[in-house]
Every structure is written in structure tokens, then in C-alpha cells.
C-alpha positions in Angstrom: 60.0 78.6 90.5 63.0 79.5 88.8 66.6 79.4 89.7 66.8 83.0 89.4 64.0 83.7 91.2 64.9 81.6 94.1 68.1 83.6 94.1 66.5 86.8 93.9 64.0 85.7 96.9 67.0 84.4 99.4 68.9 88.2 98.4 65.6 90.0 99.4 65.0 88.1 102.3 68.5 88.9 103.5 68.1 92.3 102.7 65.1 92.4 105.0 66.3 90.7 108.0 65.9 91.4 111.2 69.7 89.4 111.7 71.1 91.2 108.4 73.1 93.6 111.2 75.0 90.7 112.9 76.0 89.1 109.6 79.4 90.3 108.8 79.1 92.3 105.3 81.6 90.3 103.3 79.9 87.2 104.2 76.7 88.8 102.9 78.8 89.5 99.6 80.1 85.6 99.9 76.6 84.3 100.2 75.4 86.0 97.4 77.9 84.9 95.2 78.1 81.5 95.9 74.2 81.3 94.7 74.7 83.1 91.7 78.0 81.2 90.8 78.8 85.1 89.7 81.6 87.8 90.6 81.4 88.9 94.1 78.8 91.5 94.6 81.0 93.4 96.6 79.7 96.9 96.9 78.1 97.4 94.0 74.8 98.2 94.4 73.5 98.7 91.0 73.2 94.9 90.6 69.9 93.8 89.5 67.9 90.7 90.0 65.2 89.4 87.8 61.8 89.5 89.5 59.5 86.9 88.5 57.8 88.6 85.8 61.3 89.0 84.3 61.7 92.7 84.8 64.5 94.0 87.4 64.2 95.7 90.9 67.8 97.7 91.8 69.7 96.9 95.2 69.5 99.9 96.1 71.8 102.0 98.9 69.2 103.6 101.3 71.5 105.3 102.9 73.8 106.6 99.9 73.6 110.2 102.0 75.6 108.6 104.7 77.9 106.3 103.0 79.2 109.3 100.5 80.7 111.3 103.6 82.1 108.4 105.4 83.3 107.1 102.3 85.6 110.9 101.9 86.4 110.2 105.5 88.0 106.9 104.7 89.7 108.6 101.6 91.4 111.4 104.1 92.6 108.6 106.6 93.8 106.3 103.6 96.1 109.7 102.4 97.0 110.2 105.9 98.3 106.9 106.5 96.1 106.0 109.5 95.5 102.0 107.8 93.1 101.5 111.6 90.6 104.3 111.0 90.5 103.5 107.1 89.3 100.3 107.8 87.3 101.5 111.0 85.2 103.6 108.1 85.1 101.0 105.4 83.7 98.0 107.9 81.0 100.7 109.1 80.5 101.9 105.3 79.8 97.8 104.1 77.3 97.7 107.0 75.3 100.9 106.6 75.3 100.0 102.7 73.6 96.5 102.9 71.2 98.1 105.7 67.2 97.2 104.8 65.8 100.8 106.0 67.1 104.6 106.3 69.1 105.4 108.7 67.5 107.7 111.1 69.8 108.7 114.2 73.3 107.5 114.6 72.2 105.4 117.8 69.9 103.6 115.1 73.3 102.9 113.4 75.2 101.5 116.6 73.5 98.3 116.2 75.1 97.4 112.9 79.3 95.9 112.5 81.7 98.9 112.6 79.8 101.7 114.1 80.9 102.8 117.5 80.6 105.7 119.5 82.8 107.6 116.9 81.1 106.9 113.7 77.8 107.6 115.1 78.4 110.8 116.6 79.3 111.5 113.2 76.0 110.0 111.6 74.6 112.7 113.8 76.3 115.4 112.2 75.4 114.1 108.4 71.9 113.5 109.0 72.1 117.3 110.5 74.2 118.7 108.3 74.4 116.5 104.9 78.3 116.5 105.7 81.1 116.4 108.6 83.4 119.0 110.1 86.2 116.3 110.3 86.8 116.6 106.4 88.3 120.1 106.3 90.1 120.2 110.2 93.3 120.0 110.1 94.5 116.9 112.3 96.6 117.6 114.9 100.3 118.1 114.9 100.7 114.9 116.8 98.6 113.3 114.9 100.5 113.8 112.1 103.7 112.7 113.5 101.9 109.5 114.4 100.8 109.2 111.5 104.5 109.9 109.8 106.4 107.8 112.0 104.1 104.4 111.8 105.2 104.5 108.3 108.3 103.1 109.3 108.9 99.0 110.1 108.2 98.1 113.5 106.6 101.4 115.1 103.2 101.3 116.0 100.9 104.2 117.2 102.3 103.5 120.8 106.0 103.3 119.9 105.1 106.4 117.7 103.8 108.6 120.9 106.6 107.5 123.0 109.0 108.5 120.3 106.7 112.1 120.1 107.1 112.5 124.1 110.7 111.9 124.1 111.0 115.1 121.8 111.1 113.4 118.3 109.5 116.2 116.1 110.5 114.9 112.3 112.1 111.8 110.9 115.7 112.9 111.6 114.5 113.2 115.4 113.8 109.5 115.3 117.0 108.1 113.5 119.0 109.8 116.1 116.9 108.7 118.9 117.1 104.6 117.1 121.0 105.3 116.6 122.3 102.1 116.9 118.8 100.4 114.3 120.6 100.7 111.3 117.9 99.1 110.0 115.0 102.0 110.3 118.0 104.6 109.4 117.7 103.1 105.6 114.5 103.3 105.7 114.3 106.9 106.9 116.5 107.9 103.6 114.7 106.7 101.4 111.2 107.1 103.2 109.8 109.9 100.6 110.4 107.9 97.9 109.6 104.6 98.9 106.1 106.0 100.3 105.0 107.3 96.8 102.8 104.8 94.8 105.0 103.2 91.7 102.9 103.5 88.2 101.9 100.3 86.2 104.6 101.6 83.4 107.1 101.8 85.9 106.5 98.6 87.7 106.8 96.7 84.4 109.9 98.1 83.6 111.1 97.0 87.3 109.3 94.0 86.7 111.6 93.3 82.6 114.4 94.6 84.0 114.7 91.7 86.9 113.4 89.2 84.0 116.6 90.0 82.3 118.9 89.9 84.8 117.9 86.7 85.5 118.3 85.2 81.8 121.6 86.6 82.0 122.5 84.4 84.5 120.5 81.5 84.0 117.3 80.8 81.4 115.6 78.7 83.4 114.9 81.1 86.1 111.2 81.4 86.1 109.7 84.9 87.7 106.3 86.6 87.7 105.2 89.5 89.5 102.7 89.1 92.0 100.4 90.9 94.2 98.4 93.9 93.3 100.4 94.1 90.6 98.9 90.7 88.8 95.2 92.1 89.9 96.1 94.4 87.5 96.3 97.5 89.8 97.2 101.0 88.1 99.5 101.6 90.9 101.1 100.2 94.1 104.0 100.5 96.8 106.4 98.1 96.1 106.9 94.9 93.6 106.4 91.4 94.6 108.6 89.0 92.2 108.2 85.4 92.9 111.2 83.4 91.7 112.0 79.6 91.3 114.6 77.6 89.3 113.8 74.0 87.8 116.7 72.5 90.0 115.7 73.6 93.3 112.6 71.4 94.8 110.9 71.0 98.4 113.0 67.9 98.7 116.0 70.1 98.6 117.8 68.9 101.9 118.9 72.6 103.2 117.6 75.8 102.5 121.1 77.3 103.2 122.4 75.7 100.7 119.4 76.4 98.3 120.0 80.3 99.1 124.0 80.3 98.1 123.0 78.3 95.0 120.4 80.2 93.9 119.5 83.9 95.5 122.6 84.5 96.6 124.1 85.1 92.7 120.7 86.8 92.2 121.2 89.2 94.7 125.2 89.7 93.7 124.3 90.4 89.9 121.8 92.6 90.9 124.0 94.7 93.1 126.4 94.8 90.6 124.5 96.5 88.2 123.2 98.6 90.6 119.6 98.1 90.2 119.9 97.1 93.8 120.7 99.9 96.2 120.1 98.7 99.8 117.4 96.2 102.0 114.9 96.7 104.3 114.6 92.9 105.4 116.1 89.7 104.5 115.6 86.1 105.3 116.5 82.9 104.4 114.8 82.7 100.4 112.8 86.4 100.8 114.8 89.5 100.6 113.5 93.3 100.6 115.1 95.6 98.5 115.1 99.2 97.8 116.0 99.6 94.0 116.5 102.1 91.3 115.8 101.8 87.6 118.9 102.7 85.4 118.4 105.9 83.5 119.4 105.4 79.9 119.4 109.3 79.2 122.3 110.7 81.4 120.3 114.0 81.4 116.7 112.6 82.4 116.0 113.0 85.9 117.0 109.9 87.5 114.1 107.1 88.5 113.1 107.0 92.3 114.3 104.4 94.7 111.9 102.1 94.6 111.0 98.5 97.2 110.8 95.3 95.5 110.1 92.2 97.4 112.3 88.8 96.0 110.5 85.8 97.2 112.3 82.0 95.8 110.4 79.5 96.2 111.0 75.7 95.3 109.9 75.0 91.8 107.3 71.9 93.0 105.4 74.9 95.2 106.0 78.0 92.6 102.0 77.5 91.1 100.8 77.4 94.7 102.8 80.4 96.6 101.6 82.2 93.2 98.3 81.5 93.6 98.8 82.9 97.6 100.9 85.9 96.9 98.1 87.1 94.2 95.8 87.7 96.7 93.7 89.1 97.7 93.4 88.2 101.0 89.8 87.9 101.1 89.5 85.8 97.9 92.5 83.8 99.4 90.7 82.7 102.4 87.4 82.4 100.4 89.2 79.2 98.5 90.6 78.3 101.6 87.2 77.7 103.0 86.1 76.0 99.5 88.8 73.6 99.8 88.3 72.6 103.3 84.6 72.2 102.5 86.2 69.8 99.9 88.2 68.1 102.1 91.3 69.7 101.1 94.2 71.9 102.6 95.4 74.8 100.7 98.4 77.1 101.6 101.2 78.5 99.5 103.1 75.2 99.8 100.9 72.6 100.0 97.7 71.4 98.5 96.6 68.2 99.6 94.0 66.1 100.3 92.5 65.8 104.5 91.2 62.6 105.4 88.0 63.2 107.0 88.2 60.2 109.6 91.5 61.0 110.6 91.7 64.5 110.0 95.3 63.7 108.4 96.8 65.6 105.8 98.2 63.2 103.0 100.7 64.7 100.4 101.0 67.3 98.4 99.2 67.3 94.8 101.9 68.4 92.0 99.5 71.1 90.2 100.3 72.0 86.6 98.8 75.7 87.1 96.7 77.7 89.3 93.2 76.5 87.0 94.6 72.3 88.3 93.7 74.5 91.7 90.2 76.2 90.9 89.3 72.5 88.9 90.2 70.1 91.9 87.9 72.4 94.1 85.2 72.5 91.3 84.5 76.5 90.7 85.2 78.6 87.6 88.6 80.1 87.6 88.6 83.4 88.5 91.1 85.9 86.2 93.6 87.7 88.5 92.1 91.0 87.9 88.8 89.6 89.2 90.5 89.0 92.5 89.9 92.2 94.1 87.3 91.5 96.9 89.0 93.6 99.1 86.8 96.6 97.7 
């Protein structure tokens, strides 16, 4: 028997278990891919697998006629801000995907990860129908203010409703009623703006423009944008720039001081120019800013106000606190769990090795890049872009 054909037996056999509902989807993915030593199968179904005649049998979505609607479902509550119910459909959506047989009744469905009462009333209705009412009502006018207000730092859907039965009916409502949180006022004037996704053209140019500033001052400032940005996404919400300096190290005594030496001039020069307009949060080395593009035609409309996240970092940890503010977070703790079955500890500031009598973690292993990373844990390196395991 060959490799591939074990691998193709252990998929099938998956496929067809009777336990396939109480494994957790993205492990399912996980398995997979650590036999095939390939990218993550990760919802794509298409995949094929060699039989042992060498020809190919499809994974196929059985239930394709489900998945569709509640997959538009998850698209309405993504636009609508509602981050609980988007995921609520996309956990249900992985698990109805990966199912072995078609889906029948939505009580059928209850028994696999994500689907509740909810989703399988809804089941119901496609099986019925072929779609659900839900996509074209019109949510409710307090659902919508929920929905508005948990947009802003620290409100929650309950904070939210007891903003809504104190009388708050729009974003002005709520400023007044947090009066004295000058904090959530900022916010609240630049909310439209700020909640509009930022185009890979744009974020570049945010991304050069801070490069520069930072030469200005000082060429040995080292930056790199992070995130979603670095996965190569098309568009995103904000700007993650990691920051370092050759002269600032973990062994640096205070952090204080490490802040007026370093992110403090940062932050002046950048003000100065006024690239940046205001913050949303600051602490000790992270600060995040709301900040606006200079227009270099005085009769272009101007650029929007836009949130960039400065992060400064000791130069010793820079490879490592890139490595964890790339992301994703699902392919972050999936080298997490590679290093500890290696006997290693892995977080944005150290990497190090774990006794495994002791349990002790010795000190931290100066990597030269994020591949000294993938090579000590012995697994291909993985291209930023190929970090999306999220979806």
C-alpha cells in the first residue's frame, strides 16, 4: 500500500464515521493536513484523492443545498456586524459540509457542532423551501441599534440594550448618555469612516508613508505591516505596523524609558505632520491611532480617517511578535501545538526550549527569521498568504 492510499483510506474513513459529528471541523481540516504534509484542506471540497487504481474520487459536499443558504446567512450577519451569529453559521456550515450523508430533517442536523435549535429550525425551512425567509426580513429596529452600537470599544450586546432602553436611538444619543468617556466620543466621530474596509492600495500607502517617517528620524527603525494585511488580504479595517529599533532589547531595564526613547518621538513626528489625528487606545509600547493620509492635490477629495495600530517591540523579539501578529489565529495556535509536541514554547516573545522532566522553560532562542521558527519545529514554511485557515 501506498502512502497516498493510506492517506486517502484514513480521509474516507473519517468521512464515514459514526464520531465524525463530535470531532470539531477544523481539527478534521488539521488531521488531514498533517498526513498529507499539504495546505490545509480547509473548506474546499473539490480536493481529490488518488484511489488505488490511480484515478480520483471528489470530497464531495452532500449537503451543498444547505450550506449555500446558511452560507448567505452568515454573509448578512457579517454586513450587519453581528461577529456571534456570523460565527454561530460558519461553525454549523464546517459541520454540515464535512457530514458523511444528506441531511434529511433539521433534528438530523442537531447532532452535529454548531447547530442549535435556531439553525435547525432553519434547515427545516431550506429542505422545504430551497431557501430562508430570514435573508430578505428586515431585522428589527433594535436590532439594528445593537448591532450599531457594539461597534464601539467596550459595549457589548447587553451594554448595547441598556443603552437602547435608556432612550439612546442613534450614535449621538449614546455620546451624550457616556458624557464624561471621552474616549467612545472620538470614536463616535470618526465611526463611519473608521468602519469602512481600507483598500490594499490605500493600506500601502499608510503603510510607505509611516516607513518614511520613520527614516526621517532614524534609519534603523525597522517596521513591517502585519496582520491581514501580510496574508495578503485585498482589504481590511485598520493597519497593524510592528516597530523595533536595533538599540532597544528585552534586557532593556524599563519600558518607560524604552517608550520616551523610542515611541514617544514616533508618535511626536507623526502628529506633527498630521498623519496622526487622534487615539482610540494607548499603552505602554502599543498605541491606536486614527490617521489621515496627506492629500497631495489640494482639490482631491481628502483621504478618510483611517485606524492604525503601532506596536514596538524589543528588537531580540521583533521575528517572533511578527510571526504572532501575522496570524491567523488558527494557524498560530496550530504551531503552538507543533512546538509543544516538540518540546518547545512559542509566544510572541519567547521561543524556547521545555524540559520535559521538569516541565521548565529554559531561555529564549535568538531566531534569525520566522523560517529559524518553522525549521526548529521541522515543517515546511508556510508563505504569509497561505496563513488563512480562518476560512
Amino acid at each position: 500500500m501506498t502512502f497516498q492510499q493510506l492517506v486517502f483510506i484514513v480521509k474516507r474513513a473519517l468521512l464515514a464515521s459514526e464520531v465524525l459529528p463530535i470531532i470539531r471541523p477544523k481539527y478534521f481540516h488539521k488531521l488531514t493536513n498533517e498526513i498529507t504534509k499539504t495546505v490545509a484542506i480547509k473548506n474546499d471540497f473539490s480536493v481529490k484523492a488518488p484511489l488505488a487504481n490511480n484515478t480520483t474520487e471528489p470530497f464531495v459536499n452532500l449537503n451543498e443545498n444547505i450550506t449555500k443558504v446558511l452560507k448567505a446567512l452568515e454573509e448578512k450577519e457579517k454586513k450587519a456586524g453581528d461577529i456571534y451569529r456570523e460565527r454561530a453559521y460558519r461553525t454549523a456550515i464546517e459541520s454540515i459540509s464535512i457530514y458523511s450523508k444528506r441531511i434529511t430533517s433539521g433534528e438530523e442536523a442537531r447532532k452535529l457542532k454548531g447547530v442549535g435549535n435556531g439553525i435547525s429550525t432553519k434547515i427545516d425551512e431550506i429542505l422545504k423551501t430551497g431557501t430562508c425567509s430570514q435573508l430578505w426580513e428586515n431585522d428589527s429596529d433594535e436590532r439594528n441599534l445593537i448591532n450599531l452600537f457594539t461597534k464601539l470599544p467596550k459595549i457589548g450586546r447587553v451594554k448595547a440594550k441598556k443603552l437602547i432602553d435608556k432612550g439612546c436611538k442613534s450614535l449621538e444619543d449614546v455620546a451624550n448618555e457616556l458624557e464624561s468617556d471621552s474616549f467612545t466620543r472620538i470614536i463616535i466621530r470618526h465611526l463611519e469612516e473608521l468602519d469602512k474596509e481600507i483598500p490594499r492600495c490605500e493600506l500601502k500607502s499608510l503603510q510607505s508613508y509611516i516607513t518614511q517617517s520613520l527614516s526621517t528620524l532614524d534609519m534603523r527603525f525597522i517596521s513591517e505591516a502585519c496582520g491581514s494585511f501580510r496574508r495578503g488580504a485585498d482589504t481590511s479595517k485598520e493597519l497593524n505596523m510592528l516597530t523595533t529599533h536595533p538599540d532597544f532589547m528585552s534586557t532593556t531595564e524599563k519600558v518607560s524609558t524604552a517608550r520616551e526613547i523610542f515611541l514617544k518621538p514616533v508618535l511626536n513626528h507623526l502628529k506633527g505632520t498630521g498623519f496622526c489625528i487622534d487615539y482610540i487606545s494607548k499603552g505602554q509600547m502599543k498605541y491606536n491611532a486614527i490617521c489621515q493620509l496627506p492629500s497631495l492635490d489640494p482639490g482631491a477629495e481628502p483621504y478618510l480617517h483611517r485606524r492604525v495600530e503601532f506596536w514596538f517591540v524589543p528588537y531580540d523579539q521583533f521575528c517572533l511578535a511578527k510571526l504572532w501578529w501575522t496570524g491567523d489565529d488558527e494557524f498560530y495556535k496550530y504551531l503552538q501545538k507543533k512546538a509543544r509536541d516538540k518540546n518547545y514554547h512559542l509566544t510572541d516573545t519567547v521561543f524556547a526550549i521545555i524540559d520535559p522532566n521538569t516541565g521548565t522553560i529554559g531561555q529564549s532562542i535568538q531566531v534569525r527569521d520566522e523560517k529559524d521558527v518553522f525549521d526548529r519545529l521541522g515543517i515546511n514554511y508556510y508563505h504569509p498568504v497561505s496563513r488563512n485557515w480562518k476560512n
